[in-house]
DOBAKOL-319470 format. One record per residue (C-alpha): x, y, z; residue number from 1. Coordinates in steps of 0.2 Angstrom, whole numbers, m for minus. Layout:
! residues N
> xx_yy_zz_k
> X_Y_Z_NUM
...
This chain:
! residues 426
> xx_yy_zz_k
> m286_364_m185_1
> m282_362_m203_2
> m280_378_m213_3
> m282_381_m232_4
> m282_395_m244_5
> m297_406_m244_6
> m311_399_m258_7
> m313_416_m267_8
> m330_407_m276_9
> m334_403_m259_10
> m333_420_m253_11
> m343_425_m270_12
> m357_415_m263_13
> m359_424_m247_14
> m358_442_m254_15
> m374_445_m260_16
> m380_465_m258_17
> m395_471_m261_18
> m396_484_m276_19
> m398_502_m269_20
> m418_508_m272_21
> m417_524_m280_22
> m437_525_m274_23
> m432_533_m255_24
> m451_532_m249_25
> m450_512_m255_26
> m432_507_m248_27
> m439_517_m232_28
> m455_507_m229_29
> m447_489_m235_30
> m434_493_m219_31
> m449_492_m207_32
> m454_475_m203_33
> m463_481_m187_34
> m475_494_m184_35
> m464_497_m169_36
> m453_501_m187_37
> m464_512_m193_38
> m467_521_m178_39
> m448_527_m177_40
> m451_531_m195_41
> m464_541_m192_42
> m456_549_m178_43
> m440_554_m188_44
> m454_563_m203_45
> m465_571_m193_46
> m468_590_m184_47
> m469_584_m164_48
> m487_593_m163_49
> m495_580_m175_50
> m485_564_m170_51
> m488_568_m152_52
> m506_569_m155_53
> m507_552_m163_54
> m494_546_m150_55
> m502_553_m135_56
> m516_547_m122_57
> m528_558_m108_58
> m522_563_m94_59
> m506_554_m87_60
> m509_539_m101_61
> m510_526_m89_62
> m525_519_m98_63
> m513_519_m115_64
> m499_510_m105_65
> m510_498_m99_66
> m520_494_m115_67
> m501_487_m120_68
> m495_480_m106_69
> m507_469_m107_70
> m505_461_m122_71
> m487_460_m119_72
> m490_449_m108_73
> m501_438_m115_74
> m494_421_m119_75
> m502_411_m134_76
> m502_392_m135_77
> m496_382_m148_78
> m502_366_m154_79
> m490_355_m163_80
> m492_341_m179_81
> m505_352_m188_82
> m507_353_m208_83
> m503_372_m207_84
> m499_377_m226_85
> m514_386_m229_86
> m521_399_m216_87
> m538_409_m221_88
> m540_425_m211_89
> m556_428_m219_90
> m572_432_m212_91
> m587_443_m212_92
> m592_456_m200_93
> m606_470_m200_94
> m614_460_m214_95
> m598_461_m226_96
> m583_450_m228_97
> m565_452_m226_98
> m550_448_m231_99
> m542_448_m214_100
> m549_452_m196_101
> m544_471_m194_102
> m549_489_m200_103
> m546_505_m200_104
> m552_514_m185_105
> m559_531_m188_106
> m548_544_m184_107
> m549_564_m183_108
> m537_576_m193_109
> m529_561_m202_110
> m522_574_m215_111
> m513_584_m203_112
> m502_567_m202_113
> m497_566_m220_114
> m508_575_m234_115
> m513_558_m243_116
> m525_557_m226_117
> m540_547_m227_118
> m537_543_m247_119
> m521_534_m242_120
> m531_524_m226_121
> m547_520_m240_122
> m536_516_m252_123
> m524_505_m242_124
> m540_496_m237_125
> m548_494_m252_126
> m533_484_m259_127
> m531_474_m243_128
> m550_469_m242_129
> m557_477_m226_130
> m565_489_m219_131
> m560_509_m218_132
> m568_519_m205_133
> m571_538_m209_134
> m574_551_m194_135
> m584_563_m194_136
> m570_573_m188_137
> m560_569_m203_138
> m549_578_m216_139
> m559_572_m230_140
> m578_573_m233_141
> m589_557_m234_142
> m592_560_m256_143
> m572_561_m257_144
> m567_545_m248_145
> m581_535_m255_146
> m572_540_m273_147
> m557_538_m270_148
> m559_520_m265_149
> m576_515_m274_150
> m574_497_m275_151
> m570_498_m254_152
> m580_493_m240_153
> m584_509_m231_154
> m589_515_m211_155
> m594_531_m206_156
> m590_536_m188_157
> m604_546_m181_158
> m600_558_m167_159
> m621_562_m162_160
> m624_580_m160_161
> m634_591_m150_162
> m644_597_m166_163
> m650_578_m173_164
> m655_590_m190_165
> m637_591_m191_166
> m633_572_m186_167
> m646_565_m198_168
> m638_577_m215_169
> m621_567_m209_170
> m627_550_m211_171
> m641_555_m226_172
> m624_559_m237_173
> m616_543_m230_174
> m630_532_m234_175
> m632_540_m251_176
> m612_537_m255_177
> m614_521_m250_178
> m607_518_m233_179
> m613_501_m227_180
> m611_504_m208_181
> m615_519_m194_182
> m602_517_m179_183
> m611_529_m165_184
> m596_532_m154_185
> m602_535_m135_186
> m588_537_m124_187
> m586_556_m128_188
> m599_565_m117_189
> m582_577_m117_190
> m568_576_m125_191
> m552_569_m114_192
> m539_580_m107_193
> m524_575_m119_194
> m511_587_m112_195
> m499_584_m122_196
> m509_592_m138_197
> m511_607_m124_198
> m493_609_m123_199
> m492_607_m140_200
> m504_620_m145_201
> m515_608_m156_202
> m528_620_m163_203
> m537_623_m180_204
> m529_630_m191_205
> m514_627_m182_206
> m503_637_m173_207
> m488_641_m180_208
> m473_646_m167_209
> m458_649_m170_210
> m454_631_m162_211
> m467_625_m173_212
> m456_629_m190_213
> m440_625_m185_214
> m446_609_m179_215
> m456_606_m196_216
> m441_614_m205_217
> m432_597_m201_218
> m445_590_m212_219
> m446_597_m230_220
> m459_585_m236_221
> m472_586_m222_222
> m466_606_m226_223
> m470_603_m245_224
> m487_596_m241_225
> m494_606_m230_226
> m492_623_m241_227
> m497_616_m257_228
> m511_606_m254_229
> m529_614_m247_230
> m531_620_m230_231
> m532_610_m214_232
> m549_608_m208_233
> m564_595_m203_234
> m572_592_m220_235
> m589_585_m215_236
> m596_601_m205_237
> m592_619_m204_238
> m581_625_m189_239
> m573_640_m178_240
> m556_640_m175_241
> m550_636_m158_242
> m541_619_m149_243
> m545_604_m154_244
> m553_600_m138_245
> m563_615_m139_246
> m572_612_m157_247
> m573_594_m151_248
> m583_598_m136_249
> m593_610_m145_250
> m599_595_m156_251
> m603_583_m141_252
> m619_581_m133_253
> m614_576_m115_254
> m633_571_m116_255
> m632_555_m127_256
> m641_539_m120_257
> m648_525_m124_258
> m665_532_m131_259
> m652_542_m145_260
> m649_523_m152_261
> m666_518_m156_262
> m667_534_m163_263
> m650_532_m172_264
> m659_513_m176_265
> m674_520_m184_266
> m666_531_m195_267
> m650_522_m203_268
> m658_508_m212_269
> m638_498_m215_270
> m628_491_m200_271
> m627_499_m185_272
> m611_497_m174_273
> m609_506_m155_274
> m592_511_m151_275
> m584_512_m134_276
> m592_498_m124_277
> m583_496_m108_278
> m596_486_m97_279
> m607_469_m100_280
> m621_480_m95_281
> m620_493_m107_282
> m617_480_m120_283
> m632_470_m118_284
> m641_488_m117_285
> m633_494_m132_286
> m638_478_m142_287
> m657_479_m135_288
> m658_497_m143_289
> m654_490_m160_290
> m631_487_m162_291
> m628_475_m174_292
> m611_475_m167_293
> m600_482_m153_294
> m583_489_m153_295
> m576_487_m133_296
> m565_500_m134_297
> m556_515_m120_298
> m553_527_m136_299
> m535_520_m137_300
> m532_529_m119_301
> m537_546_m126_302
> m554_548_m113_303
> m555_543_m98_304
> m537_536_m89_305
> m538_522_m78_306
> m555_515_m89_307
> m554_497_m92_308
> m544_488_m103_309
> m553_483_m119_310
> m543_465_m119_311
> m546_463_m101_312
> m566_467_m101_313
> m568_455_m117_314
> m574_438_m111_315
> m585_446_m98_316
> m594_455_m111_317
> m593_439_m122_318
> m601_429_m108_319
> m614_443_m105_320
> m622_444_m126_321
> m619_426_m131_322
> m608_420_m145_323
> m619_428_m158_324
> m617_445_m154_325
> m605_451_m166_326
> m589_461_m153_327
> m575_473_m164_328
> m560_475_m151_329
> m550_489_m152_330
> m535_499_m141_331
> m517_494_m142_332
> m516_482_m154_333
> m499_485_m162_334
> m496_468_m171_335
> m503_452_m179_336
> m501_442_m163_337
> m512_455_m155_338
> m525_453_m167_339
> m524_435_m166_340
> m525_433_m147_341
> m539_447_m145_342
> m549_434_m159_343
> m545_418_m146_344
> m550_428_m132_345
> m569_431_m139_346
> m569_447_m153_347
> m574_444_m171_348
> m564_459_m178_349
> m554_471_m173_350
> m548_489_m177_351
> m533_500_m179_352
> m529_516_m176_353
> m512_522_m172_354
> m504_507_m180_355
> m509_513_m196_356
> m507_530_m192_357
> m486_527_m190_358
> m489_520_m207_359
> m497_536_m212_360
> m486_546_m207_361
> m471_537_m212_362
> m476_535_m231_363
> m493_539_m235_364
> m503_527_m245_365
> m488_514_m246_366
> m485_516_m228_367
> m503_510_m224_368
> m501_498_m235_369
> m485_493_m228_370
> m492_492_m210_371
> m506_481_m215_372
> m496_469_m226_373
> m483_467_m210_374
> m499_463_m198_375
> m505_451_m213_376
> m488_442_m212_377
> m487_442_m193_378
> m505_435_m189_379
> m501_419_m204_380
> m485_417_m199_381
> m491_416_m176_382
> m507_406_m184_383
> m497_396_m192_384
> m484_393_m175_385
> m499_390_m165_386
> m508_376_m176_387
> m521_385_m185_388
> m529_387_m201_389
> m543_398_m195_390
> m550_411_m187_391
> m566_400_m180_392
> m554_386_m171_393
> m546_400_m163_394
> m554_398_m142_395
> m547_407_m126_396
> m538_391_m122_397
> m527_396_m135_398
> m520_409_m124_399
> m516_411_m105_400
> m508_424_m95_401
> m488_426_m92_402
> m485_417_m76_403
> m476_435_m68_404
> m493_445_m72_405
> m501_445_m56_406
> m521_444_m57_407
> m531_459_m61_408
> m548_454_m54_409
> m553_442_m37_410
> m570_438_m47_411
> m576_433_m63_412
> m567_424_m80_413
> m548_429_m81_414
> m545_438_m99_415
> m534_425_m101_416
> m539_407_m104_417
> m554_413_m99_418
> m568_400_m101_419
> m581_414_m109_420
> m586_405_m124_421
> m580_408_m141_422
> m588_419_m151_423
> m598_413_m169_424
> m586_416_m184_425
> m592_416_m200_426
């Protein structure tokens, strides 16, 4: 081997740093190139009591487990010596159009996360072009998302009450700040036994140990915001103090059925989207009493552990209300290939919740916005491996199971490569 003096031009062309990014919260969040990223972000900047309760599922979280481990063992199928420069993940769901096929879930005490809470999630939407999902156990009130996003397209999550007086005020305000969709969540007769938040001591206003303040005295800016910006509370409806679960349980009507759609139906005149689907009767059930769409959907593994997986019960449901029934998927989804094989296996949409959430809590506005431009990248960039330009040529023969995942069902389409048929995307 011949040697020869080191080229010091040479070496000059290999040494490129990047400049140091005085901006801490920017150079943070352009590290993260996962949400897997974000999430060990978020870990790092926020008190355990509010990242376990994004973190955490019911019970022993064998639903939660399971709602990954599924995907993670999905395989998707490429097809090779296709014109992929240009990919379109636009569509239309609940009579709107998106930019790209995933929204923001509805989620409860978003600001106890990060203070930016739902502004930063309606915001983050607006710019990325799809939906943002407001709970009625949610930090912000209906008027003050709708203005801090006025140009977004808006959802608000309905939890149905046992006073309908006080149900019907909720979605009166919605329909006046222009929310164009209801989602009636129904897999909450009670809320689930997350024991983690018991052992954290998750209540309203929170509880503030000793434990709690040295934990959050780790982080000053999570501190900062938490005294100097308006009290923790549910901004949609007055409340007593007490655990989460207990307020929560005092808002639920373990009475709910199907008769509370119609009603639901008659009175919300915009689209009308039932969440927590599980089963391809309740489906066709919810879409006789008036759904425009469904969300199959186990509450991310936060109600009832060992329910079915969302993925799993998909073409099922699919093959049950036709291809013209408009399905949203959520639980577990923590990347673009996620969303891309949950739209092959028979969704038109799909939502997130803790995925945004780690970007919440590990940067606020630019954090969400972060975590949706790193799902945007990811779904192009699998789409584009796999062959495709759109979201209607994606089928369930464009994915199959990991040959090591032993079947999960003796009867019935298999979630994977399932022949169900593929859903109409418009």
């Amino acid at each position: 081997m011949e040697r020869q003096l080191p080229s010091i031009n040479g070496l000059r062309e290999l040494l490129h740093f990047k400049p140091i990014d005085l901006n801490r919260r920017r150079a943070r969040l352009n590290s993260a190139s996962t949400i897997k990223d974000l999430r060990r972000i978020a870990l790092r900047r926020t008190p355990r009591a509010a990242f376990e309760y994004v973190d955490g599922g019911s019970f022993d979280e064998t639903t939660q487990r399971r709602n990954r481990e599924v995907f993670e063992h999905v395989e998707l199928v490429p097809r090779v010596l296709r014109d992929v420069t240009t990919v379109d993940l636009s569509g239309s769901i609940a009579g709107s159009n998106f930019a790209m096929p995933v929204g923001i879930a509805p989620t409860g005490l978003t600001r106890l996360m990060h203070a930016e809470g739902e502004m930063a999630g309606a915001r983050a939407a607006e710019k990325a072009g799809i939906p943002f999902a407001l709970s009625t156990m949610g930090t912000t009130s209906i008027e003050d998302v709708a203005s801090a996003a006025p140009l977004g397209l808006h959802w608000f999550q309905l939890y149905l009450w046992k006073d309908r007086n006080r149900s019907l005020a909720l979605i009166e305000r919605a329909a006046s700040s222009g929310y164009t969709a209801l989602m009636v969540t129904v897999d909450t007769p009670v809320g689930g036994a997350r024991n983690r938040d018991i052992k954290n001591g998750m209540t309203l206003p929170p509880s503030l140990s000793l434990k709690t303040v040295l934990d959050a005295s780790y982080r000053p800016e999570w501190w900062i915001n938490f005294l100097t910006t308006a009290p923790l509370a549910f901004a949609n409806f007055d409340s007593s103090h007490g655990s989460v679960t207990e307020q929560a349980n005092g808002m639920f009507d373990a009475s709910l059925d199907f008769n509370d759609i119609a009603w639901l139906r008659e009175n919300w005149h915009g689209k009308l989207i039932v969440k927590g689907i599980q089963t391809p009767d309740d489906a066709e059930r919810a879409i006789a009493a008036g759904a425009d769409a469904l969300v199959i959907s186990n509450h991310g593994g936060r109600q009832l552990d060992r329910a079915p997986v969302p993925f799993l019960s998909l073409p099922v449901i699919r093959q049950r209300v036709g291809t013209e029934a408009q399905i949203i998927l959520d639980s577990g989804i923590m990347s673009g290939g996620d969303i891309i094989a949950s739209i092959a296996a028979g969704a038109n949409f799909t939502l997130i919740g803790r995925a945004y959430l780690y970007g919440l809590m590990a940067g606020g506005q630019e954090g969400v916005e972060r975590a949706l431009s790193i799902l945007a990248s990811e779904m192009t960039i699998v789409m584009q491996l796999m062959g495709i330009t759109n979201l209607a040529e994606l089928t369930p023969q464009h994915i199959r199971a990991y040959p090591t995942l032993a079947p999960l069902h003796s009867k019935g389409p298999q979630i994977l490569g399932a022949k169900a048929p593929s859903p109409k995307v418009t």
